[in-house]
C-alpha positions in Angstrom: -67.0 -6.6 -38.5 -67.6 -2.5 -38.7 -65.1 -2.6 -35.3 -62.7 -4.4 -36.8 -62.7 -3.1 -39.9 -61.7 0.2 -37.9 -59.2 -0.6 -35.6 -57.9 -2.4 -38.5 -57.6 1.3 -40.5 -56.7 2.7 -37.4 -53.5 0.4 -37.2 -52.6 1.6 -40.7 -52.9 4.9 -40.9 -51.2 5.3 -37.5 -48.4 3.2 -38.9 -47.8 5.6 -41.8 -48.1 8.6 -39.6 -44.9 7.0 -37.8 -42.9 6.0 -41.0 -43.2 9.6 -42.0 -44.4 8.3 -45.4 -48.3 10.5 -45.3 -47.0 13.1 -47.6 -46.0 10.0 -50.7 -49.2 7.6 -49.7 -52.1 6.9 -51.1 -55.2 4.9 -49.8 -58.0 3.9 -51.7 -60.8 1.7 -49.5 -63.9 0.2 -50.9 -65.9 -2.6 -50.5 -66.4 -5.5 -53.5 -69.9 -5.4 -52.9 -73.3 -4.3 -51.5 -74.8 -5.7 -48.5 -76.3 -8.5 -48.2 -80.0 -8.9 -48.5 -80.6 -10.8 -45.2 -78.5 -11.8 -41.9 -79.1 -15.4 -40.2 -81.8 -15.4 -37.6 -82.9 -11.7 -38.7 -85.7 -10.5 -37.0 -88.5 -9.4 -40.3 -87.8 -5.6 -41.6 -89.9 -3.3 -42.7 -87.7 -2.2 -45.2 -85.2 -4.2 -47.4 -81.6 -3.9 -45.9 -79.9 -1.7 -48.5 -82.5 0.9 -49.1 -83.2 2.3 -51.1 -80.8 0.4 -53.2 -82.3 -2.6 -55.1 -81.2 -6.1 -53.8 -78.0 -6.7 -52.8 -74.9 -8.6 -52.8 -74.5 -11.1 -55.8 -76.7 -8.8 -57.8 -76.4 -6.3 -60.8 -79.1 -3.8 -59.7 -77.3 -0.7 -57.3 -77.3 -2.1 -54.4 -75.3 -5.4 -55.2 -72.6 -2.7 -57.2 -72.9 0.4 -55.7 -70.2 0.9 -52.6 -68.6 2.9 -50.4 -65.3 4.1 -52.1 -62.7 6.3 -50.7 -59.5 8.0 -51.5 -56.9 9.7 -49.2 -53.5 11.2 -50.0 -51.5 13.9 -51.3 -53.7 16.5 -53.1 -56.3 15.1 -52.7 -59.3 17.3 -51.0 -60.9 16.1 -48.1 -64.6 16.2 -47.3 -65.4 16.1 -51.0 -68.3 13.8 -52.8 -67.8 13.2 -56.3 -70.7 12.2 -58.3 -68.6 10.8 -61.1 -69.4 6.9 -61.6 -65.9 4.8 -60.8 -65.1 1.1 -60.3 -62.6 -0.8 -58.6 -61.4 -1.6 -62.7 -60.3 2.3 -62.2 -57.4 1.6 -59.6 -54.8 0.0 -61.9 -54.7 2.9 -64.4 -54.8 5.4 -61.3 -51.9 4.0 -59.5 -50.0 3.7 -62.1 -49.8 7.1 -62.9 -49.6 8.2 -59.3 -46.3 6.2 -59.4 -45.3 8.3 -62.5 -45.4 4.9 -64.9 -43.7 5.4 -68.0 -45.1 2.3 -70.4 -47.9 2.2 -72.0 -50.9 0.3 -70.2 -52.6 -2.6 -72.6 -55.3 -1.1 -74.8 -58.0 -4.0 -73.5 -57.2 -2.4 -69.9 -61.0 -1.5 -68.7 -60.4 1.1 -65.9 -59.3 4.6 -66.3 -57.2 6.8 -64.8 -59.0 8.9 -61.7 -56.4 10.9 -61.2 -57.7 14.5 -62.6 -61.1 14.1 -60.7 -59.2 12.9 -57.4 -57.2 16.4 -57.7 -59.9 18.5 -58.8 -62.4 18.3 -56.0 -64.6 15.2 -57.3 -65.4 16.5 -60.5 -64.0 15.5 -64.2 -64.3 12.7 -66.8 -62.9 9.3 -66.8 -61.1 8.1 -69.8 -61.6 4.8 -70.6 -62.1 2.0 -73.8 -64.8 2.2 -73.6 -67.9 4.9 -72.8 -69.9 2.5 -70.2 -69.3 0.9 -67.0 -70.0 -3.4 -67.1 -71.1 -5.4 -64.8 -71.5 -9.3 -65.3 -72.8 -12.2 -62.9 -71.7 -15.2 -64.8 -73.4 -18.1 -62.5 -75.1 -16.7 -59.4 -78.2 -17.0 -58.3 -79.9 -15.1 -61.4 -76.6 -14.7 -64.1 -77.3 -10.9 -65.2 -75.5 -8.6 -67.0 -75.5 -4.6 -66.7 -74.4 -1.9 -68.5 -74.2 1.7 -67.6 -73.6 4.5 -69.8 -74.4 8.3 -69.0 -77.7 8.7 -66.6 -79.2 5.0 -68.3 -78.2 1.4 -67.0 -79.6 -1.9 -68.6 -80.3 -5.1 -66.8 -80.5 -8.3 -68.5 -81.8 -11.0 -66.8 -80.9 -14.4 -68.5 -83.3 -16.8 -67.0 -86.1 -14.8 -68.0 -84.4 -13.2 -71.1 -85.8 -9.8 -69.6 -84.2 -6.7 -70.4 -84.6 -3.7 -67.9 -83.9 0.2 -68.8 -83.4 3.2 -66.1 -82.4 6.0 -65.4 -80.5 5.8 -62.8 -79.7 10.1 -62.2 -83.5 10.0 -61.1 -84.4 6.7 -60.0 -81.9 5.5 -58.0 -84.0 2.8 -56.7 -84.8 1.5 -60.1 -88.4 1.4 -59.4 -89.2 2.9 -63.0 -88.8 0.3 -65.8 -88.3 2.5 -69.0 -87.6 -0.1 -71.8 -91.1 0.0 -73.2 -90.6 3.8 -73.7 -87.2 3.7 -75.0 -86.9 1.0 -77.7 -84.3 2.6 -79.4 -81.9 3.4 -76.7 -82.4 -0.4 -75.3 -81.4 -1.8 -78.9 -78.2 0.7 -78.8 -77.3 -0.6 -75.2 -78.0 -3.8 -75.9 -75.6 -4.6 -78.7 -72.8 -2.8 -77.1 -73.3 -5.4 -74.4 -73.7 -8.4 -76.6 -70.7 -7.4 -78.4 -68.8 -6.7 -75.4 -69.3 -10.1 -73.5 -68.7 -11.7 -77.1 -65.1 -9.9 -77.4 -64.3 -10.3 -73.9 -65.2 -14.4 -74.2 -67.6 -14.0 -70.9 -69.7 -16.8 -70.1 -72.6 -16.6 -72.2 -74.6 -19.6 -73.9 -72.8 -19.1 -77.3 -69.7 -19.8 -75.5 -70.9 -23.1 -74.2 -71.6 -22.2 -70.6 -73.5 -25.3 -69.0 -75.6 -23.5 -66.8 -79.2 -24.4 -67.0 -80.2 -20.8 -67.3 -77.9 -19.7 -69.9 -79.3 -22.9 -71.9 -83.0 -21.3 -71.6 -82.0 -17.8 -72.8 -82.1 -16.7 -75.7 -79.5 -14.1 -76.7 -79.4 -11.9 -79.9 -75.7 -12.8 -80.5 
């Protein structure tokens, strides 16, 4: 899949190269999610596949949402990491101003506009409606929701109605549960995610979801 993947690139970029077009194109590659846990027929490992991410595709936790996410084109630097959290939410707002659009976007858009970090070396803030990132599995395996917001992300688990708190500038493997020592900070991330799924209509029990999970939790709605 990696090979393909790469001769697949390959075929691209050398296609724009001969159109002439490199100097007007942009390119934005990511993946829509982590790896997966395990592979058919895997021999045993000694360490889990996405480490030191937590768990993997399907899930909430980094290494379900955290990718690989790249951007080539005009003024944009190469061989530059930016540190500044993004999500694929952000490249609807971005090309549109790269293609110099003139109306005004909807105010429920959720992305932001990457533009002034993609020509300023990686570094900048991200204008959006909001001051956190979301993330929501509806009906997978576990349904969880995460928000993120600054260094802090909070996990709810629905089946177990278990809220999780860390710090994710530090912990990056979220190893470090910190709920118990931030009580208030949970209840202030907290509500901004009940009331965002609750504005947004997700699939939550109070909006009659029949999942057996979502029937068992207990949600502060």
């Amino acid at each position: 899949m990696t090979r393909d993947v790469d001769e697949g690139i390959g075929i691209l970029m050398k296609k724009i190269h001969s159109l002439g077009i490199e100097d007007s194109t942009y390119i934005f590659f990511l993946s829509d999610n982590g790896g997966r846990n395990t592979l058919p027929e895997e021999s045993v490992r000694n360490l889990p596949r996405n480490f030191p991410l937590r768990d993997g595709k399907g899930s909430v936790y980094e290494g379900g949402i955290r990718v690989p996410f790249i951007i080539n084109g005009p003024g944009v630097q190469g061989g530059v990491v930016s540190q500044v959290p993004v999500t694929g939410l952000d490249i609807f707002p971005t090309m549109a101003a790269l293609v110099g659009n003139k109306f005004e976007l909807p105010e429920a858009l959720d992305g932001g506009d990457l533009t002034s970090i993609m020509m300023n070396r990686g570094k900048g803030i991200v204008s959006r409606g909001q001051p956190f990132l979301f993330f929501h599995q509806a009906v997978a395996r576990s349904p969880e929701t995460a928000l993120i917001m600054g260094d802090y992300k909070l996990v709810k688990t629905w089946n177990k109605n278990q809220l999780e708190l860390f710090n994710i500038s530090t912990d990056l493997e979220e190893a470090k549960d910190l709920s118990l020592r931030n009580p208030g900070k949970v209840e202030k991330m907290q509500h901004l995610m009940v009331n965002f799924l609750a504005n947004i209509d997700a699939e939550t029990r109070k909006t009659g979801t029949k999942s057996e999970v979502y029937e068992n939790a207990k949600p502060k709605f």
